[in-house]
VEXLO-101937 format. One record per residue: residue number from 1; x, y, z of N, C-alpha, C, O in turn. Coordinates in steps of 0.1 Angstrom, whole numbers, plus 5000, padded with zeros to 4 digits. Atoms other than C-alpha are relative to their C-alpha. Last residue first. Example, Ala and Ser with C-alpha at 12.3 -4.5 7.8 and 13.67 -1.06 7.14 Angstrom:
<filums>
- 2,4991,4989,5000,5137,4989,5071,4992,5011,5008,4997,5022,5009;
- 1,5009,4988,5000,5123,4955,5078,5009,5012,5000,5019,5012,5007;
</filums>
This chain:
<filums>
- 282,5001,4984,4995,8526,0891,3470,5011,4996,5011,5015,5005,5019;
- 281,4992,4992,5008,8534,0864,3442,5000,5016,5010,5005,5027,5008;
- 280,4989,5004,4995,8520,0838,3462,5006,5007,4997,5018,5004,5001;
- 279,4998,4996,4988,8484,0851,3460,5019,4999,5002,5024,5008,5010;
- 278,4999,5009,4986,8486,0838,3426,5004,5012,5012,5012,5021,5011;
- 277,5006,4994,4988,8473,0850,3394,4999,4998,5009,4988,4995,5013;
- 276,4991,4993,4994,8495,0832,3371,4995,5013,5008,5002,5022,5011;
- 275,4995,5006,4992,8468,0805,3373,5017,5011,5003,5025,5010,5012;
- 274,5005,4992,4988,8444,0827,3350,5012,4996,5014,5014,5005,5022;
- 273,4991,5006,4985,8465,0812,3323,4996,5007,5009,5004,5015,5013;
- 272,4996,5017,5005,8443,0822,3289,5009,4989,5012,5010,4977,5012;
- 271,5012,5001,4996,8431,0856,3309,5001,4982,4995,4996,4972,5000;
- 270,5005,5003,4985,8469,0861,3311,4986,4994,5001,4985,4986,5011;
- 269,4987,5008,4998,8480,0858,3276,4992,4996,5010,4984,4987,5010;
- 268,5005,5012,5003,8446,0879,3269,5005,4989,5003,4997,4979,5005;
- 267,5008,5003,4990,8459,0907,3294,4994,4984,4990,4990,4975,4997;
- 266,4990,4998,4985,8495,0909,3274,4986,4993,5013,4987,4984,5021;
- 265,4995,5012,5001,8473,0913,3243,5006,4987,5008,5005,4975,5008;
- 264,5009,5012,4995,8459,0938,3254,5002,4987,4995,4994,4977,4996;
- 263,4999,4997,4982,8491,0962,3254,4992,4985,5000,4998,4974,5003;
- 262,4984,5006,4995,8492,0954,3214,5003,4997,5014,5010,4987,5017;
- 261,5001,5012,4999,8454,0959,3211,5011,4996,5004,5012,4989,5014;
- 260,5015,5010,4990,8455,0992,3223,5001,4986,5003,5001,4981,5014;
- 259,4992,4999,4988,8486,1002,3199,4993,4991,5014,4996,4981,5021;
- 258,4993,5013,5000,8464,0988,3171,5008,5002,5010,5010,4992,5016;
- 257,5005,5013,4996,8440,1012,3183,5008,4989,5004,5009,4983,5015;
- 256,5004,4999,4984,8465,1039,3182,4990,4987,5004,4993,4979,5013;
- 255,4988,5005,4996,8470,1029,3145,5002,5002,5014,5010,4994,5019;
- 254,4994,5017,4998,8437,1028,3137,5010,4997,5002,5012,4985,5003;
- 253,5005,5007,4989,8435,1065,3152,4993,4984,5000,4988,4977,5008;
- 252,4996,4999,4987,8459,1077,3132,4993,4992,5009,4998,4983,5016;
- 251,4990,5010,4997,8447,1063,3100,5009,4999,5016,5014,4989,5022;
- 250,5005,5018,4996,8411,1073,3109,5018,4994,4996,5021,4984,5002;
- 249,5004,5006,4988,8426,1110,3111,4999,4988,5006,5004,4984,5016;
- 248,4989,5004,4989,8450,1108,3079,4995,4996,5013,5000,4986,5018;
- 247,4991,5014,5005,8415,1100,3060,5015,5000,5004,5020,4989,5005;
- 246,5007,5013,4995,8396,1126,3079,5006,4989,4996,5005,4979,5003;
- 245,5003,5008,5001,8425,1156,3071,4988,4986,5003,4995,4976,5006;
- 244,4988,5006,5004,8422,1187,3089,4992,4990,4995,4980,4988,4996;
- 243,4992,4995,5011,8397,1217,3092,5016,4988,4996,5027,4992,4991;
- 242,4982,4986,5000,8390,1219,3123,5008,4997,4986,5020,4999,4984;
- 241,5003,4989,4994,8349,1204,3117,5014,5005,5005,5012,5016,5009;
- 240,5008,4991,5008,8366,1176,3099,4993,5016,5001,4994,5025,4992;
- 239,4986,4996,5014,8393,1165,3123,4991,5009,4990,4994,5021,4987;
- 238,4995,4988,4996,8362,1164,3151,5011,5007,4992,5013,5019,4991;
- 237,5010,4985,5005,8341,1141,3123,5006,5015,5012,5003,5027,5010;
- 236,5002,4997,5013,8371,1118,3122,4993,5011,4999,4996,5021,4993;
- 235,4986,4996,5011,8383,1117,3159,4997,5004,4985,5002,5015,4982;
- 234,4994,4984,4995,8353,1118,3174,5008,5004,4993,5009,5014,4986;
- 233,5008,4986,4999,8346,1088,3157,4997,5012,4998,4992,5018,4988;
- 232,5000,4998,5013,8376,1069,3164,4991,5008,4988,4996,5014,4979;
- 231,4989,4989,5000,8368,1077,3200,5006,5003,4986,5010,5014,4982;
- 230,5006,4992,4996,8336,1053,3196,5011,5013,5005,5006,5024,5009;
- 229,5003,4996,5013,8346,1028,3172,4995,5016,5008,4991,5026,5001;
- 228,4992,5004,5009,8340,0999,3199,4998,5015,4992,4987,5018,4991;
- 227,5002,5005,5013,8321,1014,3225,5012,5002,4995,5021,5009,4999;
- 226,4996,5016,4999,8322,1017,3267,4998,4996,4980,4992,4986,4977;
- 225,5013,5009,5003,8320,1052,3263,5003,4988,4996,5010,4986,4986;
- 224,5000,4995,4988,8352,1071,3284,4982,4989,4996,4975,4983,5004;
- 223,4991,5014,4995,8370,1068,3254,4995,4993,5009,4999,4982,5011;
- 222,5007,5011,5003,8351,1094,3238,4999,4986,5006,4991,4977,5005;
- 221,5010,5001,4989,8373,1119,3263,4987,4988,4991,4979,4981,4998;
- 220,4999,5009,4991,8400,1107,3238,4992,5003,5009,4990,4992,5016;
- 219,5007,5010,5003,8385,1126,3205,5003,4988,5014,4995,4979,5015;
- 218,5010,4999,4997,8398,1156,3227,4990,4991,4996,4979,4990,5001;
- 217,5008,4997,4985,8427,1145,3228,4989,5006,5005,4987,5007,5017;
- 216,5000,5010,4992,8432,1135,3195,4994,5001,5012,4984,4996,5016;
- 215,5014,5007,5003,8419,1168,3180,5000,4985,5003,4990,4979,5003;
- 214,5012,5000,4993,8448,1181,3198,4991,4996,5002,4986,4993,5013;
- 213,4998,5003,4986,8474,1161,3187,4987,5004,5010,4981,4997,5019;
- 212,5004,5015,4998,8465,1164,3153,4997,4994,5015,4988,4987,5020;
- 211,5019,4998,5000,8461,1205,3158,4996,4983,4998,4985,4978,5000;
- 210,5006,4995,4986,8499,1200,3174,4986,4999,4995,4978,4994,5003;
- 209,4996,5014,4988,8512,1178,3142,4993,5007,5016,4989,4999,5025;
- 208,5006,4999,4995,8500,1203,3113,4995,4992,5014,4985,4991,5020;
- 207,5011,4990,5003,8520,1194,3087,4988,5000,5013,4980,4990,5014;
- 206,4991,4990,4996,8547,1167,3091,4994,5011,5003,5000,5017,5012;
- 205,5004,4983,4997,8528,1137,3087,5008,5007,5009,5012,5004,5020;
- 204,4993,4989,5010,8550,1108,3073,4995,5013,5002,4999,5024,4998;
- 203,5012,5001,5009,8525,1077,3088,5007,5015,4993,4999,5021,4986;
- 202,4995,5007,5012,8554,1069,3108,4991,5002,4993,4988,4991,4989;
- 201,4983,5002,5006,8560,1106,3120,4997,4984,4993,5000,4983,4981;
- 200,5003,4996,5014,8521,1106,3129,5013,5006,4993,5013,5015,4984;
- 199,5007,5008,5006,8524,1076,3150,4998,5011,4988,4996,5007,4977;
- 198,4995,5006,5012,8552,1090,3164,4993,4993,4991,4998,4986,4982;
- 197,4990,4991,5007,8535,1122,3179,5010,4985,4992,5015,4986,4980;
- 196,5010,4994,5018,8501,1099,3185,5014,5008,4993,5015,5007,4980;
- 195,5005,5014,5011,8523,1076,3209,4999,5005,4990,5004,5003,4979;
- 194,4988,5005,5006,8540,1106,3226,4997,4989,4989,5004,4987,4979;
- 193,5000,4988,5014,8506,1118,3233,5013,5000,4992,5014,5006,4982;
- 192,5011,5000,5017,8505,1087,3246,5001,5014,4992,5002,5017,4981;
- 191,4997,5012,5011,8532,1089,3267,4996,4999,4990,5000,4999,4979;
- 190,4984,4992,5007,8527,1127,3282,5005,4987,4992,5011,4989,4981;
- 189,5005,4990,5011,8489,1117,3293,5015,5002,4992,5016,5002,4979;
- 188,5008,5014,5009,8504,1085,3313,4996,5010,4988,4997,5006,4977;
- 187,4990,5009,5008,8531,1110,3324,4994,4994,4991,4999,4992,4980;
- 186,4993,4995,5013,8501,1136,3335,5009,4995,4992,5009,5000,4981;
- 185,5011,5002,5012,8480,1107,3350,5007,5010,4993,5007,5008,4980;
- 184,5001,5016,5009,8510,1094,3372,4994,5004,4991,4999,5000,4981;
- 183,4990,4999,5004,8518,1132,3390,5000,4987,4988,5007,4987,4978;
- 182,5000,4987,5009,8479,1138,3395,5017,4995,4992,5017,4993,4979;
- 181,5008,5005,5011,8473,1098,3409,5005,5016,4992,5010,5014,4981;
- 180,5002,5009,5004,8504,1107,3434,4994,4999,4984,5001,5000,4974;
- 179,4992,4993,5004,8492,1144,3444,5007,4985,4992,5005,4986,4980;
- 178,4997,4987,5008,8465,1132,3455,5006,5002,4989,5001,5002,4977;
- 177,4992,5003,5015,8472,1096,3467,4996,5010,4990,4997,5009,4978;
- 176,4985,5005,4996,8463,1105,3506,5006,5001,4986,5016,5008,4985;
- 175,4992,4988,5005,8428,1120,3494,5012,4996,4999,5017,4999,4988;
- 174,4986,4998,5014,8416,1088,3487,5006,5007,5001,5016,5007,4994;
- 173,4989,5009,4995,8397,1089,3526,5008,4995,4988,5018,4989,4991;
- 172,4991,4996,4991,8384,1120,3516,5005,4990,5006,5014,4992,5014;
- 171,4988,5012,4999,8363,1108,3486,5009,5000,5013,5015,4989,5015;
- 170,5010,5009,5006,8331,1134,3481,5012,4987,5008,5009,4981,5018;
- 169,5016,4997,4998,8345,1167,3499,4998,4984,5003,4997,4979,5014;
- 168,4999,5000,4982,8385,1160,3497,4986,5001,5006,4985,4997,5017;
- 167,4997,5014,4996,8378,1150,3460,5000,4999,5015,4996,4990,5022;
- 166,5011,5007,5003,8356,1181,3453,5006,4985,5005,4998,4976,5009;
- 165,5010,4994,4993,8380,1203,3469,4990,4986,5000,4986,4979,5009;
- 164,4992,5001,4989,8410,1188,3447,4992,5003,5014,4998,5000,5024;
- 163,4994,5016,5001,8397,1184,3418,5000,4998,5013,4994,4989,5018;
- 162,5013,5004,5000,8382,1221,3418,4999,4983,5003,4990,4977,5008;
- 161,5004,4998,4988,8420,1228,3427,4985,4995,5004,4982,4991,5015;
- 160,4990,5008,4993,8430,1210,3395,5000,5003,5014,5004,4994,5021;
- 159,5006,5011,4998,8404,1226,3374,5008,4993,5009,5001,4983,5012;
- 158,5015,4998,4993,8410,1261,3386,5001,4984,4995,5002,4978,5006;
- 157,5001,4999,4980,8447,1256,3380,4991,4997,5005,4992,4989,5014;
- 156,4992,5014,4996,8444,1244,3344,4998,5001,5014,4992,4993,5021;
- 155,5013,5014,4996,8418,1273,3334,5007,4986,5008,5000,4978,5014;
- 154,4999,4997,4983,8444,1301,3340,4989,4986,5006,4985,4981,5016;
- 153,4988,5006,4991,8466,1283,3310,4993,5004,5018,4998,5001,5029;
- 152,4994,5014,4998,8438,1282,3287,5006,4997,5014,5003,4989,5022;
- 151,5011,5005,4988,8422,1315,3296,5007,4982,4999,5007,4974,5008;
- 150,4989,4999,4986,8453,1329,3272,4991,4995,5013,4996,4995,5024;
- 149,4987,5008,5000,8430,1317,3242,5011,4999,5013,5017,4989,5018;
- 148,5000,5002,4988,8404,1345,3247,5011,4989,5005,5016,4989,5017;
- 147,4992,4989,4990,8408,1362,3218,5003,4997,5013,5012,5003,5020;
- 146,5006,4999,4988,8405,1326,3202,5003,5012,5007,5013,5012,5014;
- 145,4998,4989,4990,8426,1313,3170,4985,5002,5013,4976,4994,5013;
- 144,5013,4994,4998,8434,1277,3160,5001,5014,5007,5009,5016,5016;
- 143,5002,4989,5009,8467,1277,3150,4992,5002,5002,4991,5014,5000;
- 142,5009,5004,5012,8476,1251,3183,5002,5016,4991,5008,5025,4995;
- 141,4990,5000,5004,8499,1262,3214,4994,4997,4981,5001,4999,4972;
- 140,4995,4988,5001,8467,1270,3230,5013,5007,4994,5016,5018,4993;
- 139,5008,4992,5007,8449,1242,3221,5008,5012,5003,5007,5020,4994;
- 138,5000,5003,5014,8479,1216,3229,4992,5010,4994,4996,5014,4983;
- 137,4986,5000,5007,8480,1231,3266,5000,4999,4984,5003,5009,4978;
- 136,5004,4988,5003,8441,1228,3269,5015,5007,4997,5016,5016,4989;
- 135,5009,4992,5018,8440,1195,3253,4999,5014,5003,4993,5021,4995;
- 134,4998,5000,5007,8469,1187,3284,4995,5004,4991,5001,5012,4985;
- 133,4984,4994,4998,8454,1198,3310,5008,5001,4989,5012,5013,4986;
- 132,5004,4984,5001,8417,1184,3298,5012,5007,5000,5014,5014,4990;
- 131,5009,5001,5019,8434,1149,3292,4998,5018,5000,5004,5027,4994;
- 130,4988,5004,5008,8454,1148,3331,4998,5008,4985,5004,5018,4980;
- 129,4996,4987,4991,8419,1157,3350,5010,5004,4992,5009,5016,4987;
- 128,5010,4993,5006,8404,1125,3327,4999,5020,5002,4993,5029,4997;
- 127,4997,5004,5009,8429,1107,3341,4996,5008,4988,5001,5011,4977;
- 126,4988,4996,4999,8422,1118,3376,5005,4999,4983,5011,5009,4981;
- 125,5004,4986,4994,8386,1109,3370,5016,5010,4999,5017,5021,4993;
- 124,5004,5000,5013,8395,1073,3355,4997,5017,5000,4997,5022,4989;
- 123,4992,5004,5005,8418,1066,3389,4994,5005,4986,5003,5009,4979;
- 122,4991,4991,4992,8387,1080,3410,5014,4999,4988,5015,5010,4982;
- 121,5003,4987,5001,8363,1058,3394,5008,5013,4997,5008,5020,4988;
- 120,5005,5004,5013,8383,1025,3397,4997,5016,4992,5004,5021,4983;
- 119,4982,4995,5004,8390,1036,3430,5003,5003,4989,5009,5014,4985;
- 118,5000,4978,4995,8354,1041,3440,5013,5000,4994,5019,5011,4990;
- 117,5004,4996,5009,8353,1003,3422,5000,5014,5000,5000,5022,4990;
- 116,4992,5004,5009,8380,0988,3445,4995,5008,4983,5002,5010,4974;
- 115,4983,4991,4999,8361,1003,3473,5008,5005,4988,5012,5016,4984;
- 114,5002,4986,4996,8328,0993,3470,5012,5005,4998,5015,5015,4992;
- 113,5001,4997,5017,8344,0956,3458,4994,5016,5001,5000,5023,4993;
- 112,5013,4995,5009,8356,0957,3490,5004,5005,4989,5013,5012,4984;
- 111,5001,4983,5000,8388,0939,3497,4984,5003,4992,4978,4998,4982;
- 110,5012,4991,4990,8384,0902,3508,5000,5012,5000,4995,5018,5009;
- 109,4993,4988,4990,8421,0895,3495,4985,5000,5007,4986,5004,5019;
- 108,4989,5001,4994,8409,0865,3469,5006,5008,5013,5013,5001,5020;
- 107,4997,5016,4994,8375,0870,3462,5012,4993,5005,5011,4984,5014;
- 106,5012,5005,4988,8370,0906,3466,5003,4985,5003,5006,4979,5014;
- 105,4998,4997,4983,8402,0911,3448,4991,4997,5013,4993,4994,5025;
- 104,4991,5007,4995,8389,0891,3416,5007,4999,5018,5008,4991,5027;
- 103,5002,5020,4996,8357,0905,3415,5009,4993,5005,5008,4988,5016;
- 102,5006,4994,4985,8370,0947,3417,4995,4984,5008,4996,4979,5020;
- 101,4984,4996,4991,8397,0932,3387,4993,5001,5016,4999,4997,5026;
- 100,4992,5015,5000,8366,0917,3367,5008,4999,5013,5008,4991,5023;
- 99,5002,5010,4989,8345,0952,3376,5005,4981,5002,5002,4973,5011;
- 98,5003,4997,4987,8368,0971,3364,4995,4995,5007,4999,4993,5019;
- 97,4990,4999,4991,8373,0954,3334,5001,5003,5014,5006,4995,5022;
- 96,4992,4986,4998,8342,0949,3321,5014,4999,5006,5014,4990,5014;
- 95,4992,5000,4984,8320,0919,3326,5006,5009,5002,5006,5012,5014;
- 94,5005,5003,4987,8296,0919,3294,5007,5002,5016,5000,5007,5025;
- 93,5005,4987,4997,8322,0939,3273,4988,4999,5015,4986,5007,5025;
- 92,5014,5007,4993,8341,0909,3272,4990,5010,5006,4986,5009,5018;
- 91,5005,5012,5008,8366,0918,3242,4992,4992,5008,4988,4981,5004;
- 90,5002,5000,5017,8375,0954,3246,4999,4987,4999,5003,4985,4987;
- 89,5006,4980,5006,8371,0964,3284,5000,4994,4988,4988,4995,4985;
- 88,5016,4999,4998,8380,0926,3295,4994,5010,4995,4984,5007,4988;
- 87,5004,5007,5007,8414,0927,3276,4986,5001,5004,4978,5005,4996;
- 86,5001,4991,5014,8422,0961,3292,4995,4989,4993,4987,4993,4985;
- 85,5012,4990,4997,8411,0947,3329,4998,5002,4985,4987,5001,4979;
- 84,5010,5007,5006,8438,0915,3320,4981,5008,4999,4970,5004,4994;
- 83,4996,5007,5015,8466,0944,3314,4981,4991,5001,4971,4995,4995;
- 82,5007,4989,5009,8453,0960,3349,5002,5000,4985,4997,5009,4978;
- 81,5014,5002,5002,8452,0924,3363,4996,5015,4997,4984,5018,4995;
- 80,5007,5011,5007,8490,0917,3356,4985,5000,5002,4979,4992,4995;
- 79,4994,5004,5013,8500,0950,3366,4994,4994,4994,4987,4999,4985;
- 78,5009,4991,5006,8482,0944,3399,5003,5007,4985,4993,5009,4979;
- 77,5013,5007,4999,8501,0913,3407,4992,5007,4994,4985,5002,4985;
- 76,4998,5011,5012,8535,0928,3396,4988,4996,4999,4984,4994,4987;
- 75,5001,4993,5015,8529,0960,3416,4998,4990,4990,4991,4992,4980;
- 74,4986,5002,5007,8522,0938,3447,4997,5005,4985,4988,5003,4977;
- 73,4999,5009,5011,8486,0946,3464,5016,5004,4990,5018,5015,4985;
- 72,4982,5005,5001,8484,0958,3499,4996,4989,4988,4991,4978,4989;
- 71,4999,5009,5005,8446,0977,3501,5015,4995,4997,5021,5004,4992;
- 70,4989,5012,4998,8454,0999,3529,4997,4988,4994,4998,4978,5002;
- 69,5008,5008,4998,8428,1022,3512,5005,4992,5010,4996,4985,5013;
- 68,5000,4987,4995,8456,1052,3502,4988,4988,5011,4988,4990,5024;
- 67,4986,4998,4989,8476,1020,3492,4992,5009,5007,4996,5008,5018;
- 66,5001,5010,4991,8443,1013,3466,5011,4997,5014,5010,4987,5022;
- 65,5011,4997,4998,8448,1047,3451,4994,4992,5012,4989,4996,5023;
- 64,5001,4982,4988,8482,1046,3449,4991,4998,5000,4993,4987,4995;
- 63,4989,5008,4985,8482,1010,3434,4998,5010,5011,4995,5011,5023;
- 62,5007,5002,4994,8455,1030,3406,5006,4992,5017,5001,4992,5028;
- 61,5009,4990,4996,8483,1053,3396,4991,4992,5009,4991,4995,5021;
- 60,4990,4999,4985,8513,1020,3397,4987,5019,5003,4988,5025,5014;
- 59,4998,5005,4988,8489,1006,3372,5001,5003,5015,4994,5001,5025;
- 58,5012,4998,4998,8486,1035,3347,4996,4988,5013,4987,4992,5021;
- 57,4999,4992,4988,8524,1036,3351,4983,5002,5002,4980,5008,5012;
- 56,4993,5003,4989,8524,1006,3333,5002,5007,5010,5007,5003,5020;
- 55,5006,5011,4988,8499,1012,3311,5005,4996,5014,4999,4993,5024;
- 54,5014,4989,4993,8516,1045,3300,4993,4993,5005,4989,4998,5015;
- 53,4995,4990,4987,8546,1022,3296,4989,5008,5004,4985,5009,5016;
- 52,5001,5011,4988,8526,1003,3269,5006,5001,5015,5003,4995,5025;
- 51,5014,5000,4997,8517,1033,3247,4999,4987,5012,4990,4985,5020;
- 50,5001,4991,4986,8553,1044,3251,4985,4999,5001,4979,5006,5010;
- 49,4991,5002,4987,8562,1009,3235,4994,5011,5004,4988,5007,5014;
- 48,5000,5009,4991,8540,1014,3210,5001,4997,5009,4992,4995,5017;
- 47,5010,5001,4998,8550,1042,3194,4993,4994,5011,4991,4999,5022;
- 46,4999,4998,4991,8583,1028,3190,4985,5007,5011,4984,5005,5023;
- 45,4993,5007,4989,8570,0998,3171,5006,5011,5018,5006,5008,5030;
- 44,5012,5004,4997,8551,1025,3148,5001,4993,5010,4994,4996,5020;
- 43,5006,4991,4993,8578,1043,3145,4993,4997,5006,4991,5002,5017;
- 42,4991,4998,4992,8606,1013,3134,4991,5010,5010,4993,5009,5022;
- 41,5002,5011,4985,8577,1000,3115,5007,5007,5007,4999,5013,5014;
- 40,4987,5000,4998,8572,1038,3089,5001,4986,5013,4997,4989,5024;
- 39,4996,4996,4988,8538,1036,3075,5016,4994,5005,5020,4983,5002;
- 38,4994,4988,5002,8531,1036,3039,5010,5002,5013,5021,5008,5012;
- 37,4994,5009,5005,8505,1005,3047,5015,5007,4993,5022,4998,4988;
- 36,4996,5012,4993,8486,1028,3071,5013,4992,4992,5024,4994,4997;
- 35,4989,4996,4992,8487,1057,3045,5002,4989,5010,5014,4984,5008;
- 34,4984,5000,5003,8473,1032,3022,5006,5010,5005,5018,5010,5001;
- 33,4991,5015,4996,8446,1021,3047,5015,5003,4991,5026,5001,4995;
- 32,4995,4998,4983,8433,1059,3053,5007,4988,5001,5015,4986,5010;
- 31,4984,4990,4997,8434,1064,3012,5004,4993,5010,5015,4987,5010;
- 30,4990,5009,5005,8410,1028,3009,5012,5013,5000,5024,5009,4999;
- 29,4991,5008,4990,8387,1041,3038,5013,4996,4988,5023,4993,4994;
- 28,4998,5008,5010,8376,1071,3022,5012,4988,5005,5025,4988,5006;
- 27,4990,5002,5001,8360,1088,3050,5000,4991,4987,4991,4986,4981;
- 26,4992,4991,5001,8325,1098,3058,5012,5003,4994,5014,5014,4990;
- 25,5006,4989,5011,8305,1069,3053,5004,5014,4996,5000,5020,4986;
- 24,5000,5001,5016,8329,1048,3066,4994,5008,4990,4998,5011,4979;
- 23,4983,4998,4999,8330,1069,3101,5005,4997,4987,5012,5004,4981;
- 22,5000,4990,4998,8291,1064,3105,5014,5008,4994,5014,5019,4988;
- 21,5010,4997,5005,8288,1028,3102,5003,5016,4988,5004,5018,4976;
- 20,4988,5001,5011,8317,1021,3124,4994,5005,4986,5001,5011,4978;
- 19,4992,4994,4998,8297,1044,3150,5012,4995,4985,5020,5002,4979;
- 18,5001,4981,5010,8267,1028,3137,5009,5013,5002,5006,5023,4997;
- 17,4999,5003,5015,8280,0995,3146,4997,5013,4994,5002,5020,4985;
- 16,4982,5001,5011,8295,1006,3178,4996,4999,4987,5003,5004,4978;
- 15,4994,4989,5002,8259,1015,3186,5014,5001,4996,5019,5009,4989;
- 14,5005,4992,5011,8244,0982,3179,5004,5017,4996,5002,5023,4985;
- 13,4998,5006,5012,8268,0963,3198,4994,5009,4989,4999,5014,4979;
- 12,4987,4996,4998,8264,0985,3234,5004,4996,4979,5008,5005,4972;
- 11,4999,4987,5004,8227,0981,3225,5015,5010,4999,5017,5021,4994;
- 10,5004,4998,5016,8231,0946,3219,5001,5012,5000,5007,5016,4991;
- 9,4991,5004,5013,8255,0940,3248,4991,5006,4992,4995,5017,4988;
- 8,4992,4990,4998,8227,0961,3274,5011,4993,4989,5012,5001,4980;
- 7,5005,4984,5014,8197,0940,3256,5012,5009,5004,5014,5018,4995;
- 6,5002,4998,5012,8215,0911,3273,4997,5010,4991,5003,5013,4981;
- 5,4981,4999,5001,8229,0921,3303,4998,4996,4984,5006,5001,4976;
- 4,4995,4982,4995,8192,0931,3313,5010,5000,4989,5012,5009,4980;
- 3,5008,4988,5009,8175,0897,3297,5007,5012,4998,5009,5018,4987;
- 2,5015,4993,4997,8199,0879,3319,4994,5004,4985,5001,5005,4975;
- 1,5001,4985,5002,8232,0858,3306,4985,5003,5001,4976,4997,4995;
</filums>
């Protein structure tokens, strides 16, 4: 390990810690654990599951991306290294996901890593296109008020055409999986948000289920910073400033975690048997 990669963990480390830091000092962690322990399994299990399908089409988004490339990689293959991406993202922060998966193909297939990482990009971009669509949907169906509120629905368009300009501009040999990455990233958005809607059925909240939703998805553009603790966060002190719970918040969004870990678990399997990463499988 460099000097660079060095002080870049510590500072990655030292800010998760004041993000966990931060989040305790606010909250009362011993409520947010006995709603956790309160919690309904059958919900939490289903939960789950639509949190690990959203992976699974989160896959078959970036496949499109790398198809538009004539990168030719087998759903199952890529699958299996967008599971072991999610273990690298949260437990080898040094290497990352993206660029593990951009490593692996280069060395096996010879596809640029340029490429593999524009995709990378592009797939997290579209995703991120998906999030806004949605939190502006959930805010307008929300209690929150706003004279201007009805701007929600004209704002969707404009960002999705601006998408669409700017991608044909900057990317124009991705354009091909357009329409594609847009149709994948609103399902993968429509799962999870399916996640947080049973996550706060097993945790018994009945009250206020669209302004949870919201202030989810918007603690989800946090996501987006390589830290531990760092959408959990958002989540607490954005719940606070709208006026909801902070101790249902942090239970929500450790139960989404644990969803997180559940998926990555799948890529740890694999990173422990690298050998089921075989060319032979394409």
């Amino acid at each position: 390990m460099n000097l660079k990669s060095a002080l870049k963990f510590l500072l990655k480390l030292g800010l998760s810690a004041l993000a966990i830091f931060l989040i305790l000092r606010k909250v009362d962690l011993e409520e947010a654990l006995a709603n956790l322990s309160s919690a309904n399994l059958g919900f939490i299990l289903l939960g789950f599951s639509f949190f690990f399908i959203s992976k699974v089409i989160s896959a078959l988004r970036i496949n499109a991306l790398y198809r538009s490339r004539d990168m030719e990689v087998s759903e199952l293959l890529n699958g299996k290294l967008t599971f072991m991406a999610m273990f690298y993202n949260l437990f080898v922060p040094l290497v990352g996901g993206e660029a593990y998966k951009a490593y692996w193909l280069k060395k096996n297939y010879d596809y640029s890593a340029k490429v593999s990482l524009t995709a990378a990009l592009l797939d997290r971009l579209a995703g991120m296109l998906a999030l806004s669509a949605m939190a502006l949907v959930f805010f307008y169906f929300s209690s929150y008020t706003w004279e201007f509120k009805w701007l929600s629905f004209i704002a969707i368009p404009i960002l999705y055409i601006a998408y669409y300009f700017g991608s044909k501009w900057i990317f124009p040999k991705f354009i091909k999986a357009w329409i594609a990455t847009g149709i994948y990233s609103l399902l993968i958005q429509c799962l999870q948000v399916a996640t947080v809607f049973t996550i706060l059925h097993a945790l018994h909240i009945q009250e206020q289920v669209i302004e949870y939703i919201f202030v989810f998805l918007l603690a989800t553009f946090a996501f987006v910073l390589p830290l531990v603790g760092a959408r959990e966060m958002a989540f607490v002190f954005g719940s606070e400033f709208l006026g909801l719970n902070m101790e249902t918040s942090l239970a929500i969004a450790l139960m989404f975690y644990l969803s997180v870990l559940s998926s990555s678990a799948i890529g740890m399997l694999l990173f422990l048997s690298e050998k089921s990463l075989r060319r032979s499988e394409d």
